[in-house]
Backbone bond lengths (Angstrom), bond angles and torsions (degrees), N, CA, C in turn:
res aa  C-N    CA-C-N  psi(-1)  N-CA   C-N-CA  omega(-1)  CA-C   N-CA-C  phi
1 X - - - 1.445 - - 1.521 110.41 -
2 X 1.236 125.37 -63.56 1.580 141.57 -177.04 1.867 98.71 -61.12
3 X 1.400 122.61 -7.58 1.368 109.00 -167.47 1.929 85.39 -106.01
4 X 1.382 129.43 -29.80 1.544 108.92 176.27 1.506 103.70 -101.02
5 X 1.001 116.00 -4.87 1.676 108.45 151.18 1.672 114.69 -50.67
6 X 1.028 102.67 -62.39 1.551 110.34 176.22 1.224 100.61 -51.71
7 X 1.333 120.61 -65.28 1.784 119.12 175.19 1.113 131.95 -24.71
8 X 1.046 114.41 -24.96 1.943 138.52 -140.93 1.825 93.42 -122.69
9 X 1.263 108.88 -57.94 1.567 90.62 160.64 1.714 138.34 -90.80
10 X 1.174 77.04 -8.21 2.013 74.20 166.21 1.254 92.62 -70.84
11 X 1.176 117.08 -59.77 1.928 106.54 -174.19 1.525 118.29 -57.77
12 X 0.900 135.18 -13.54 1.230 128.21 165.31 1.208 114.40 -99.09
13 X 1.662 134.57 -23.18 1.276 143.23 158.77 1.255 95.16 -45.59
14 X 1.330 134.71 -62.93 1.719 135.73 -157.61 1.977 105.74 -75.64
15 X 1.147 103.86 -20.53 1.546 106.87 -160.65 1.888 96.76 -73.10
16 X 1.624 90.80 -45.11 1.552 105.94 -160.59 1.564 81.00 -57.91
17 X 0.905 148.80 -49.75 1.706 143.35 -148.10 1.651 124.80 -69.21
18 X 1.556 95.12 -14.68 1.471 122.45 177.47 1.697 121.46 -43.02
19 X 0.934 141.87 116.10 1.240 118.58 165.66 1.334 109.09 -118.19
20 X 2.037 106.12 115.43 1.257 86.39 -176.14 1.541 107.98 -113.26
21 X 1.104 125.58 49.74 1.392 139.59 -173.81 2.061 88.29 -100.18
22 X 1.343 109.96 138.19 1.489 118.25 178.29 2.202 101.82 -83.16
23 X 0.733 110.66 157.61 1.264 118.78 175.00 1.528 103.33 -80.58
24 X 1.536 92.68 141.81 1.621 107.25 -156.14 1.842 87.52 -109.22
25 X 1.137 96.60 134.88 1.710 124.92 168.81 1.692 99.61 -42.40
26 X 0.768 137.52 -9.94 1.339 117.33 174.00 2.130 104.75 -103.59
27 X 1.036 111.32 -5.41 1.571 118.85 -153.36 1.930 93.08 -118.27
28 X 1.591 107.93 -5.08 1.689 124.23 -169.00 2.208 81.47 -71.66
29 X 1.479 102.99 -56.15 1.607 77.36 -160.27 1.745 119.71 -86.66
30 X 1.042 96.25 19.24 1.912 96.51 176.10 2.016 77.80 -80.59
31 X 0.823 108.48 -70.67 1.587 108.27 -169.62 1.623 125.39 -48.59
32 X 1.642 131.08 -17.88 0.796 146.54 133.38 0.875 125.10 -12.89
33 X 1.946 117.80 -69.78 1.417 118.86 -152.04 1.254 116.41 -63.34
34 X 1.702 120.00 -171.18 1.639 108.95 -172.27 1.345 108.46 -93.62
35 X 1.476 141.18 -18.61 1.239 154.77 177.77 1.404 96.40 -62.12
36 X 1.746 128.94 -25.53 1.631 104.93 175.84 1.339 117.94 -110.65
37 X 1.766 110.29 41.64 1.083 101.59 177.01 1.631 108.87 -93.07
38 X 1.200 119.73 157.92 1.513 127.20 -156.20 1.942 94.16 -97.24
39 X 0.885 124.15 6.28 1.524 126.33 174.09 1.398 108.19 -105.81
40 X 1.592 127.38 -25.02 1.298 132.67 -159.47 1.568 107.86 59.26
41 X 1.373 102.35 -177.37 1.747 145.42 -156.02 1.768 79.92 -68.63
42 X 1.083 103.51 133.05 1.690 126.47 163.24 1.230 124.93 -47.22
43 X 1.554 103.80 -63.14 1.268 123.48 -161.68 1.830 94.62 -78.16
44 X 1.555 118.66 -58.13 1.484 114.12 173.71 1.721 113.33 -36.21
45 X 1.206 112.55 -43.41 1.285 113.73 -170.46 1.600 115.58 -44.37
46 X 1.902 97.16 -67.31 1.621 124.08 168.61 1.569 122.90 -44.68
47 X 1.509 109.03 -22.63 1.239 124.83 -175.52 1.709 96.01 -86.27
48 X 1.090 128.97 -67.06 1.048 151.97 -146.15 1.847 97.56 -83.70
49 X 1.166 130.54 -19.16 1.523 136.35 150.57 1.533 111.03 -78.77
50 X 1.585 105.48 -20.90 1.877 95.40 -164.89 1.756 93.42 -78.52
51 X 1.388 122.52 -37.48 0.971 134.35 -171.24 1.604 119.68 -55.19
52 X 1.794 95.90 -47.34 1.661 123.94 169.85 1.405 98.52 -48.56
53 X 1.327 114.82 -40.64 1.795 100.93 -143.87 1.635 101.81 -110.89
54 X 1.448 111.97 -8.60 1.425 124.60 157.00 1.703 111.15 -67.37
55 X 1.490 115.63 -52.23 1.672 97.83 -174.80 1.540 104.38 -95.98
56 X 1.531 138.11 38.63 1.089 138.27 163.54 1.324 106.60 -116.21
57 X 1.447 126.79 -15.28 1.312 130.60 -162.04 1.699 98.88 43.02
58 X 1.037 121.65 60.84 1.071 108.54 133.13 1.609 133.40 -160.15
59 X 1.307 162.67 -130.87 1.013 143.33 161.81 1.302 124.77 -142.87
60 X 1.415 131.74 127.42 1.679 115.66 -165.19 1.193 103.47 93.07
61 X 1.212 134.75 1.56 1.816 113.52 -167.51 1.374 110.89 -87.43
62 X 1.763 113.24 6.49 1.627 99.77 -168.54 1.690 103.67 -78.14
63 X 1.402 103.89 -17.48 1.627 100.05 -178.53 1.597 112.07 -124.03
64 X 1.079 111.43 17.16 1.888 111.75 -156.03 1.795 86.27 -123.47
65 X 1.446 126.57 136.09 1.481 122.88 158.99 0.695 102.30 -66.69
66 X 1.969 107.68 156.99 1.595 103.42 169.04 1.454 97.35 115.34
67 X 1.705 104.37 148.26 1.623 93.30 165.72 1.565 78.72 -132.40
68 X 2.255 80.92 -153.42 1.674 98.59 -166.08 1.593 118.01 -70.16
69 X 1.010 118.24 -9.95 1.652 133.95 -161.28 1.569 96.44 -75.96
70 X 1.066 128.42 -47.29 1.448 129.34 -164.27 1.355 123.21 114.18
71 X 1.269 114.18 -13.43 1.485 112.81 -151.67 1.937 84.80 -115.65
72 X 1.850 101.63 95.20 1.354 117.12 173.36 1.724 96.54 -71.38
């Protein structure tokens, strides 16, 4: 009983969260700007790997296995 009770409000916990209203043309440019992009600032990024790949000695490791040592 107490285990689809729980059931019963997570699903309605999750339902209430819905928004099914479409985004209204006036609310398009808060979301626009460059501060909400979900990748961030470019240049921080490049900075922020040069830094990675300076105290790892090595280069590429933010996406490549493996470090600088050799031993994959």
């Amino acid at each position: 009983m107490s285990a689809r009770l729980l059931m019963l409000c997570a699903v309605l916990a999750g339902l209430s969260g819905c928004a099914l209203k479409p985004v209204q043309p006036w609310e398009k440019g808060e979301l626009a700007r460059t501060d909400m992009l979900m990748q961030g600032d470019g240049l921080e990024t490049r900075f922020n790997e040069h830094i990675y790949a300076s105290k790892e000695a090595a280069s590429g490791g933010s996406a490549v296995g493996g470090g600088g040592c050799g031993c994959n």
